[in-house]
N, C-alpha and C positions, 0 to 999 in steps of 0.2 A: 491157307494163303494162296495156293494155288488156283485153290477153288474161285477165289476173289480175282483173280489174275484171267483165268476163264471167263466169267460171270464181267467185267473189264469190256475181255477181247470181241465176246459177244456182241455187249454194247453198241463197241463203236462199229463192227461190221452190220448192228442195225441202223444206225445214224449213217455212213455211206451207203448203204442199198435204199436208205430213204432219199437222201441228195442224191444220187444218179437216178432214181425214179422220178424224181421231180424237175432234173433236167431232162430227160427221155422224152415227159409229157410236156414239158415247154415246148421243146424243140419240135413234137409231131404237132401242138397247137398254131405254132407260126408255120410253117409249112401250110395245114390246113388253112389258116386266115389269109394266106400269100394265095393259094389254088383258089379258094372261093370269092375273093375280094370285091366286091362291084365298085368299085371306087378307080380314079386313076394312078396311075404308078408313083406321081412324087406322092399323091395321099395317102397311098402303101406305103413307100419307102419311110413316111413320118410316120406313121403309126407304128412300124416296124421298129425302127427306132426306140419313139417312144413305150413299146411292148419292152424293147431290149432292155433298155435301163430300169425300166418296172423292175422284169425280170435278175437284174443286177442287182438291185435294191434286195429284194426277196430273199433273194438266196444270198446276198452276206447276212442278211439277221437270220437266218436258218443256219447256217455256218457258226458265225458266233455266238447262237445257242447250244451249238453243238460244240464247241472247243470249251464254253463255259461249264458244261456236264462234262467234258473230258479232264477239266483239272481239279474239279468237285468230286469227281471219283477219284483222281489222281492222290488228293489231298487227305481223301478217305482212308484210301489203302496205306498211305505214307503212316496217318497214327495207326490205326490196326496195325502196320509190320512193328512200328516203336512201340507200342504196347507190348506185340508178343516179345519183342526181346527184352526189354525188361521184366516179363515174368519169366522167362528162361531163364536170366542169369539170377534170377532169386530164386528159383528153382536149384542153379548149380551152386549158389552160395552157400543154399541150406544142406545139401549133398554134400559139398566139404566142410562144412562143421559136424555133421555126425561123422563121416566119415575120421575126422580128427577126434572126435569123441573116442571111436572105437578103437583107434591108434596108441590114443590116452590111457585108456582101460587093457590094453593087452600090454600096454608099457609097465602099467603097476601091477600087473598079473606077472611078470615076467623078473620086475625088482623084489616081490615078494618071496616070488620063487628061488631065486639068487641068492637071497636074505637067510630064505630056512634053510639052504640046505647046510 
């Protein structure tokens, strides 16, 4: 389980090193496009713009890809932990039934013994 919790946390520290890599190179591409421009400044500023909201667009569907893999593993790990506990507690079920087995058997070891003497 922990291991699954690691193997998780990994995840989503690859999902944000990928979104801040891909705001990084947004950002140094407008810069770039702003320093080289041959165009005039309101035809910059709209493009800029228009770049920005591109870019807006982008990265919410890269984001809500990324939240949908975040509750798709979330939902993973929820049955794997309900799984492992119901085989524990069948596990501890069956450990108190032999365990009463044995309790059983040293009870009738113990009235017999009462009996003979």
């Amino acid at each position: 389980m922990n291991n699954e919790n690691q193997e998780l946390e990994d995840h989503n520290n690859n999902i944000l090193g990928v979104l801040a890599g891909m705001l990084i190179g947004a950002l140094a591409g407008a810069i770039t496009m702003l320093l080289l421009a041959p165009q005039s400044g309101k035809d910059t500023r709209t493009q800029i713009q228009e770049k920005g909201m591109e870019l807006r667009d982008r990265t919410s569907g890269i984001v809500e890809d990324a939240m949908a893999q975040v509750r798709l593993d979330r939902n993973r790990l929820t049955v794997a932990g309900r799984e492992k506990i119901k085989d524990l507690k069948k596990q501890g079920q069956e450990l108190v039934v032999e365990q009463l087995e044995h309790i059983s058997e040293a009870a009738q070891a113990g009235k017999k013994a009462i009996q003979g003497s």
